[in-house]
C-alpha positions, 0 to 999 in steps of 0.5 A: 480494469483499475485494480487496488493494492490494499494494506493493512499496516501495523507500524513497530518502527515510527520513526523509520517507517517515516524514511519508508513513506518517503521512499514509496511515492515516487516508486509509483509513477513507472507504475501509473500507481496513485495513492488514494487512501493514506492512513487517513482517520479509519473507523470500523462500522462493523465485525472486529476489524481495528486496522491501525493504518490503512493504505489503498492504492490504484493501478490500471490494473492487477498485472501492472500492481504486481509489477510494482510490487516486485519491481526493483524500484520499490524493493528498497522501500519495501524491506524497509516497510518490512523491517518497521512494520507489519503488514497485510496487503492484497490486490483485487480487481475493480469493478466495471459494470 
């Protein structure tokens, strides 16, 4: 079943988050990981949500988001992500009638 990474980023450091979004594509691919949202034009529809950049991301599934997640390829980009930017990111299952 797909799984999705989705993070809610709040950028501090624009100028070096640039070095991270640069870094982050290719840590991916081990993963079969895909962007599919990629801090495109974001409207809240409804509550008090005003993310200011959302990222999605699709796995073949939870386990396999996770070890992207910890793997040591993206470990450099994210204590970059982590020094110019905070973030919220979780991962949830897909749906599969």
């Amino acid at each position: 079943m797909p799984a999705y990474v989705i993070v809610d980023v709040d950028v501090h450091d624009a100028k070096s988050y640039e070095d991270y979004k640069r870094q982050t594509p290719a840590t991916l691919e081990k993963y079969d990981g895909r962007f599919v949202v990629r801090g495109g034009r974001c409207e809240s529809l409804e509550g008090d949500w005003a993310p200011g950049r959302i990222v999605v991301l699709e796995f073949q599934s939870v386990e396999q988001a996770r070890k992207w997640w910890s793997s040591p390829e993206y470990a450099p980009a994210k204590a970059l992500r982590h020094r110019t930017a905070s973030t919220r990111m979780i991962v949830v299952a897909g749906y599969a009638p």
